[in-house]
Structures are given as C-alpha cells and as structure tokens.
N, C-alpha and C positions, 0 to 999 in steps of 0.2 A: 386738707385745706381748712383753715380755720373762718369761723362766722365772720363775716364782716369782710369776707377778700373773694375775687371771681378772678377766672382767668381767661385772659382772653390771647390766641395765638401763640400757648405755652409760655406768656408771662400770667402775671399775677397783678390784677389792681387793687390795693387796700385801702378800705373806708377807715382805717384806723387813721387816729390825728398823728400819730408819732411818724409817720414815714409817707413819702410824695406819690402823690397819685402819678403815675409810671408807666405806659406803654411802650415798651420795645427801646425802649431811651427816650423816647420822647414825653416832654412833662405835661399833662394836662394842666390847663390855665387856672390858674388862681385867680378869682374875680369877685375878690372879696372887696376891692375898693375900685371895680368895673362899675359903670353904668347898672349892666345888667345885672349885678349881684343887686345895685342898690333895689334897681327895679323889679327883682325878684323877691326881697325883703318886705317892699310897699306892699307888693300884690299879697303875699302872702299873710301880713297885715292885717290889710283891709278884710280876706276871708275870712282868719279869724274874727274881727271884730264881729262879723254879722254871724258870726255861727254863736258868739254871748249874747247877740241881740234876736235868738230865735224866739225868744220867750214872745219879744212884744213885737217881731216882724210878720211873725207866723211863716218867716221865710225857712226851711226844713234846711237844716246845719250839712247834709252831704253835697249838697248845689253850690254852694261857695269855694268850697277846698275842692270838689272835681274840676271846677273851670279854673281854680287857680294851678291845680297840676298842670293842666295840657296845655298854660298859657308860660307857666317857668320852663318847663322843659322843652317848649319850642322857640324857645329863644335859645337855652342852651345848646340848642339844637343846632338853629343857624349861628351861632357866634364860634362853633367848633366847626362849622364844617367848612370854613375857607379855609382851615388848617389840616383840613384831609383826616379832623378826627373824629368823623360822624359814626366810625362802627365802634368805637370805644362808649359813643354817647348811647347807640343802640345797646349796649352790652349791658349800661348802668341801666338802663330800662327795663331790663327781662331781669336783672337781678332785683330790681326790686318787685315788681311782677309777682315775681316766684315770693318773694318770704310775704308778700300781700295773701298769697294766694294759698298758700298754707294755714296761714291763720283766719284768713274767710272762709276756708270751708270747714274747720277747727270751730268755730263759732259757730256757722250754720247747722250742723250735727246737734251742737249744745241745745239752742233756740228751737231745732224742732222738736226735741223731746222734750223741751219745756211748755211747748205748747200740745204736744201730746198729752203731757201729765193736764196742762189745764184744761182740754175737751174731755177727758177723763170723769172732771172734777174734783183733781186730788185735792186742789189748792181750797177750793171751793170748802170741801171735806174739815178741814185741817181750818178754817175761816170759824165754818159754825160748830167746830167742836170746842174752839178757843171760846167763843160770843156764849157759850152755853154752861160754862163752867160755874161764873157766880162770883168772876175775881173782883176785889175791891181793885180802884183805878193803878194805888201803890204796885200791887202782884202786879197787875195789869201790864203797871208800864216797864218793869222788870222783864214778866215774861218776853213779851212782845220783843225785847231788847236783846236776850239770851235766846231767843230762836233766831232773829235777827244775824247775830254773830255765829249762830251753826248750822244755819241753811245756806247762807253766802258762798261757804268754798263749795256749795257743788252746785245751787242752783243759781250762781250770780246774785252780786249784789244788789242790783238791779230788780231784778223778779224778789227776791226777797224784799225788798223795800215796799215795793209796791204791794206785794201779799202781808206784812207786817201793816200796814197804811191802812187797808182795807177793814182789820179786826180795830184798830183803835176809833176809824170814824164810825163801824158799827158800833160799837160799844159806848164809846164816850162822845157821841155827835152833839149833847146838849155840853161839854164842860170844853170851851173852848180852849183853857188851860193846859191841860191833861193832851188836847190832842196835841198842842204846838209842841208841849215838852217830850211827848212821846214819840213824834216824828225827828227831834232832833236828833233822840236818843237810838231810834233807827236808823238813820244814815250813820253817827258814827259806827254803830256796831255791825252794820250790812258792809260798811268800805273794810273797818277793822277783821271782820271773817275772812272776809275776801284778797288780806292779804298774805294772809300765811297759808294758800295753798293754791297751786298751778291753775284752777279751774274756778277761782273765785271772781279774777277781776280779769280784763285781758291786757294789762300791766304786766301782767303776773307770768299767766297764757305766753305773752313774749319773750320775758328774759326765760320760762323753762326750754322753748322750741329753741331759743338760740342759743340755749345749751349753757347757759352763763352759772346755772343754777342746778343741780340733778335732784330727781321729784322729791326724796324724802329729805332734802338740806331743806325748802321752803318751810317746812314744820318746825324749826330753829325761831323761826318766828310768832311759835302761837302765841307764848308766855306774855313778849312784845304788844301784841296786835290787843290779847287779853287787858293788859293794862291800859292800852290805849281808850279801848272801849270802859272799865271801867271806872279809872279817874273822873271822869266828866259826869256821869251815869249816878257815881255817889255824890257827886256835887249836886245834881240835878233833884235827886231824890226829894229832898227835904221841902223844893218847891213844889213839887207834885200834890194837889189836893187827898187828902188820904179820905174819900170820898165812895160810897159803894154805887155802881150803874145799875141800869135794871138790867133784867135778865133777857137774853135774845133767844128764845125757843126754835129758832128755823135752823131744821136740822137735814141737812144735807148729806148725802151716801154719795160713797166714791162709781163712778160706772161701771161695767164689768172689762177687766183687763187692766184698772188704773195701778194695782198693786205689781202687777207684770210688766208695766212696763217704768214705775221704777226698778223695778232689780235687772230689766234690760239696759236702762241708766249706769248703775252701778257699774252693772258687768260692763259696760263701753269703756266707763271711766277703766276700768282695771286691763279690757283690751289693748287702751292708748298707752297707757302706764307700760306695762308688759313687751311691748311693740318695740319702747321706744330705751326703756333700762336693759333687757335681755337681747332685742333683737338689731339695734343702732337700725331700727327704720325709724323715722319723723314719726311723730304722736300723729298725727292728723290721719295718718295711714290707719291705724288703731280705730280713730274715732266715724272715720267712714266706713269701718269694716262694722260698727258698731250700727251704722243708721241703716244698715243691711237688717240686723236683728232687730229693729223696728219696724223695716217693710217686712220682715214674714209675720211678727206680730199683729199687723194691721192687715194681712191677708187673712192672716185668722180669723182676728174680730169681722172682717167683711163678710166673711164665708158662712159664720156663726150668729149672723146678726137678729136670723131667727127667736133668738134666744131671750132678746132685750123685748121683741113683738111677737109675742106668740098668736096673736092674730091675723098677722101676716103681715107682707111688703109688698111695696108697690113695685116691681119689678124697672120699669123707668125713672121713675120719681126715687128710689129709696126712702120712700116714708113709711110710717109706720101709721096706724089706724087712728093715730092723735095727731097728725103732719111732723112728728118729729123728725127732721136727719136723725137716722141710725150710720148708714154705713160711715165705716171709718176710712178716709183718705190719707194716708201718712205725705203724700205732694202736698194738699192742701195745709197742713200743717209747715212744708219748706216755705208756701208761697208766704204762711204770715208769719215768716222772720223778720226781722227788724232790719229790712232790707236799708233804712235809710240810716244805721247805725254802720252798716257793711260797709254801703257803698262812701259813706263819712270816712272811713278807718282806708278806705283806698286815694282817698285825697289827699290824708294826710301822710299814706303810709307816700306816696310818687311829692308830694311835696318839702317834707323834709329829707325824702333821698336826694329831690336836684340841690338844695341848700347844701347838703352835704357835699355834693357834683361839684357846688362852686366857691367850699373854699370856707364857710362858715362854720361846721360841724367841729372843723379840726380847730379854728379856732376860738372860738365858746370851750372846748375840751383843755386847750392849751392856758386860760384865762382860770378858768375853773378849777380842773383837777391839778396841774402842773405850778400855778401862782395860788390859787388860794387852800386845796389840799383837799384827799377825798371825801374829810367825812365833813367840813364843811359845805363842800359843794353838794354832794349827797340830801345832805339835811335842808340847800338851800330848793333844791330838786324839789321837793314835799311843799314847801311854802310856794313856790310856785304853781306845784298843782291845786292850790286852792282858788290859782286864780284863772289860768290855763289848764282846759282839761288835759291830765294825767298820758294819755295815751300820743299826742306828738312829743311831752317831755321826756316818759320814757325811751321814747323812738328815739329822738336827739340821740340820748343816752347811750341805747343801744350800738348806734349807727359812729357814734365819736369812742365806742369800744374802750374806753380808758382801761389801761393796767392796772388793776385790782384784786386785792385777795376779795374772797369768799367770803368775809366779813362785812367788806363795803358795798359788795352787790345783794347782800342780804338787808343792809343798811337803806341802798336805794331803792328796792323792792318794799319795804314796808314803806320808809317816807311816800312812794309814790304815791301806793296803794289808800295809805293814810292822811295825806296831805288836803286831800279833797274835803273832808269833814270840816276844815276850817270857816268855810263859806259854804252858803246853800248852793250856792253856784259853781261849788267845783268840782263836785260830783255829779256823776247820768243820774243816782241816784235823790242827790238834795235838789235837785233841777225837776226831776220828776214828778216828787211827793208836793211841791210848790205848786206842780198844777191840780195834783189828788187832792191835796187839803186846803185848797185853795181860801185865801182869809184866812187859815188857823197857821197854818205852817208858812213863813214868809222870809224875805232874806234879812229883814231888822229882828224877828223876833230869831233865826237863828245868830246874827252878829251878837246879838246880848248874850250869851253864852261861848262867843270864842274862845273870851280868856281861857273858860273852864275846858274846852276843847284843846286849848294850846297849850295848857298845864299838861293835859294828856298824851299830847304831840311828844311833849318834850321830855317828860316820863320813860313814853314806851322807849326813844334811842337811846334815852341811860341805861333801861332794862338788859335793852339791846346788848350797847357795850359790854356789861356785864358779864350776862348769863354766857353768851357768844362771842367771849375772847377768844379764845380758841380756831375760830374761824378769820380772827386775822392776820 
C-alpha cells in the first residue's frame, strides 16, 4: 500500500488529489465550499496567526494548533456522521495519529541525545575551544558559518544555531555588527546543512519516513544547499568589520562519557539508516532501538559516578562533596525535550490531515502542481516557508502527494528546507536567535540582507536543475 492511502473494510481511501476519497462506493463529502470547510479555514487561520505572534504574545505556539485540531475535526465529525460515515472519519484519525507518532518519537530520541551531549558539556567544550582560538571577527564569522552548515544534518538546525549564537555573543558581544551579520549568516547555513540530509530539519525527517526520498538521494542536495549558504555568506563578507576580539580564556572539558555518547549518536543514526534501507522497518524503530544504547550508557555513568567524586556521594541526594548532581538520568534528559515543539508538530500534523479530510489539499495540489507545474509550485513552496513555517507546508505537500519524479521532490525538499532563511521569522531557527541576540539580530536587520539571501535561494534551484537532471 502506498504512503498517503489506509484501508478501511478491504477498500482503500487515498489522500492523493488525483483520485476521490471512496468508501465502499460511497463518496466522502467534499466541503470545500461547505460552511464548515470555510469554518475550518478561519480556525485554522486564526491558530496560525497567534503561533507568528508568540514572539510578543508569550502565548507558546503548540496551544493554538492543538485546540484548533480537536475543534476541525469535531465538526468533521458531526457533519459526517448523519451520513453514517463516522468510522471512515475514525479511520482518518488514527491514520494520521500513526505518521504523528512515528515522527514524534523519531524526534524525541534525536532531542534526548542532544541534551545528553549538552549535560555532558560537549556543546559547552566545542564553545570554549572556538572563544579561545584568537580568530579575527572575519575567520570568526566564516567559521561559525561552516560549522553551522555541518553540524545541522545531525544535530538540527536548531541546536546548532543556537550553539553557533552562543560563540559569536561570547566573542564579539562589544561589535554589534559582526554579531547581527553573523547570526544572519548562521541561520542561513544551520537551515542550508539541514537540508541535504534526513536528520537535519524535520522537513526532511518527513519526506524520508514517507519514503518519497531513499537516505542517500537526499545527498544530491549538498552541492545545492552549499551554494545556497554560500552566495549570501560572500556577499556578507565584505560588510563584516575585519576587526580582531579579545581573547576568552574559559576553558571548558567535556564530562566523562561526553565522547561516548556521541558515537552512541552516530551509531543510532546508522541503526535507523540500516533498520529502514536493509530491513523495510520504519527509521523510528532504528532510532528507539538507539535510545536503548543511551539508557545502558546512562546506567553506566550512574553506577560509575564514583569516579567524577572520589570523595563520595550522598547516597539520597546524589551530590557530590561540592552539591553537584553527578548521577546521570537519561528520563530527565526525555522530560526536557522541546515537548512544546512536539506537541506544536501534532496540531499541525491532525490539522492539515482534517483540511486534507475536507476537500482543500486536493485542491491547492490541483491549482498548484496540475495548472501551474511542479517545479513552479515547488519553488513557490520555499517562499512560502519564509512566511509560514516550513513544517505544515511540507505536510500540505506530503499529504496532496502529487506525482513526481525524484527531481521535484528533491526540488521541494531543499526549497522547504531553505525557504526559511528569507525572513528571520521563518525559520525555529531565525525566530530563536532573535531572542538569543536580542537588539543585535532583529527581523529589519535580517530583511536588509534578503535580496542577498534570495540571490542565494535562487542559485541553489539552478544548481539544483543542473547538477541533478538526471533525477528528473
């Protein structure tokens, strides 16, 4: 059975636009010019709006798209079920459920070994050994920009932004210049890493689980993704104050087990990989068999924790003779996943499944890909992630399944992934750093650099076409 179709009662219903939602002969309603579609649209709307307006509502962006799921889909609810079609409605609900649920716990794996490595102090490590180097602002902002782009596909673009963030306000906290231009230059290169490979953005994460994409075609886009970060990066340069900082002597060591438990990283990643090319089980299966090998690593460190206090622990307390926590929790590291990023991505994920439910997906898809062509619509994908974040456009996308070569879904894969760097606002990442550098990195001082970011937009899909004709 292919992604995007469930079956129910030995038929088959498909989320694809090209063919009618279909039970047993009976058509599920199209209610695309119903009341409740309209009234599905508004709500959905209006969540969005206040999930752009977290910044200055301090209202936390998963509270709006959860209440607006369980309020579309109980309307779709009751408007199918005088027609005796409430187990078809039950059926779109667990189908989307399931590919929620695969990618939330796919995540959840990712976020605790990332917060593993940071109680660790790898990040830490890796902070003050950059601040101690003695780079002029120029190296500086280069560096920061090139680790930026190849820490992304494994530790998120995200986490990397924020650990790129951290080395330029240590370093350059008096040249207010140098951080704004540097932060720019971090998000596009955190989103650009993060799109040429499975585990960089969860754009990405998507179309590999749903199979649109197999793990080593996503690499077809580094050359792409390369360019994109670079065009902007050498425009930028030249306004960079070429300026030497002082030097940051606070030097920081990794913990004991930090180096262990990246190659427990690694090894998950190549578990999920493995799982999912050789064995056709779901990556996620991979990746939870992975967060097994972090709970016996963290049974270790607990068992061993003598080691870090040789003058003992407190048996109750786990402290050490300075009150440090020693012992290592691998739960406490689940509890602080970015639960409100999770439960965000299950709003949207039950939200654009009911739009899809009632009739919209198919046609946005039929407008798009069939009247205006794919690699338009594709490219228009990207610009719209600058303005909407990336992860319900991709979903549309996914969910309207259009017929495509390998070409175009590598097309819309980068646009998505890249389309965010446009605006500070359209990325988790340029949204993020706006609060880290707050006053230096702002959403005017990155529009003044769009053009130069849109030169680069529009680069890397020439790239694209080029290099990877072959894929269409």
């Amino acid at each position: 059975m292919k992604p995007g179709a469930f079956a129910i009662a030995g038929a088959t219903i498909s989320i694809t636009p090209t063919s009618a939602l279909a039970v047993t002969g009976t058509r599920v309603h199209d209610l695309t010019t119903h009341p409740i579609g309209y009234i599905a649209i508004a709500i959905f709307v209006l969540a969005y709006l206040l999930v752009m307006s977290e910044e200055f509502t301090g209202l936390r962006k998963s509270k709006p798209v959860i209440l607006a799921a369980g309020v579309i889909w109980a309307m779709i609810a009751w408007i199918h079920a005088a027609d005796g079609l409430s187990h078809q409605v039950e059926q779109a609900i667990r189908h989307n459920l399931l590919e929620y649920a695969e990618l939330m716990l796919f995540l959840l794996v990712a976020m605790t070994y990332v917060n593993a490595m940071e109680e660790r102090q790898v990040f830490d490590a890796l902070r003050s050994w950059l601040q101690g180097r003695g780079l002029g602002l120029r190296r500086l902002f280069w560096l920061t920009g090139w680790l930026a782009f190849l820490i992304s596909p494994l530790a998120d673009n995200l986490t990397t932004a924020l650990l790129m963030c951290a080395v330029v306000m240590a370093v350059g906290g008096d040249n207010p210049r140098f951080i704004s231009l540097s932060c720019i230059n971090i998000v596009v290169a955190a989103n650009a890493g993060g799109a040429f490979s499975p585990f960089g953005d969860i754009t990405t994460l998507m179309v590999w689980q749903k199979g649109m994409l197999e793990f080593n075609t996503f690499f077809a886009l580094f050359v792409p993704a390369l360019v994109n970060f670079l065009v902007p990066a050498i425009l930028m340069h030249f306004a960079v104050p070429d300026d030497q900082p002082r030097v940051v002597n606070d030097k920081v060591s990794m913990k004991r087990g930090g180096r262990r438990i990246i190659a427990l990283f690694l090894l998950t990643i190549v578990t999920a990989v493995s799982f999912h090319n050789l064995l056709d089980i779901p990556p996620v299966i991979g990746m939870l068999t992975g967060l097994a090998y972090l709970q016996f690593m963290g049974f270790y460190l607990q068992k061993t924790a003598h080691r870090d206090h040789p003058g003992g622990i407190d048996d109750e307390t786990h402290e050490g003779q300075m009150g440090e926590v020693v012992a290592f929790d691998v739960f406490e590291k689940i509890a602080r996943a970015e639960w409100d990023t999770l439960l965000f991505f299950y709003g949207v994920v039950l939200c654009v499944g009911g739009l899809g439910f009632l009739g919209y997906l198919a046609l946005a898809s039929e407008v798009m890909y069939l009247q205006w062509g794919a690699t338009p619509a594709n490219i228009a994908v990207g610009l719209l992630s600058a303005v909407v974040d990336n992860i319900p456009v991709m979903l549309a996308v996914l969910t309207m399944q259009p017929d495509m070569p390998t070409g175009q879904w590598l097309l819309v894969t980068l646009t998505a992934g890249v389309g965010g760097s446009l605006l500070s606002v359209g990325s988790a990442a340029g949204v993020a750093l706006m609060g880290q550098a707050r006053g230096y990195y702002t959403f005017f001082s990155h529009l003044r650099w769009t053009p130069a970011i849109a030169l680069g937009y529009a680069t890397s899909v020439g790239v694209h076409s080029w290099i990877n004709a072959g894929y269409y």
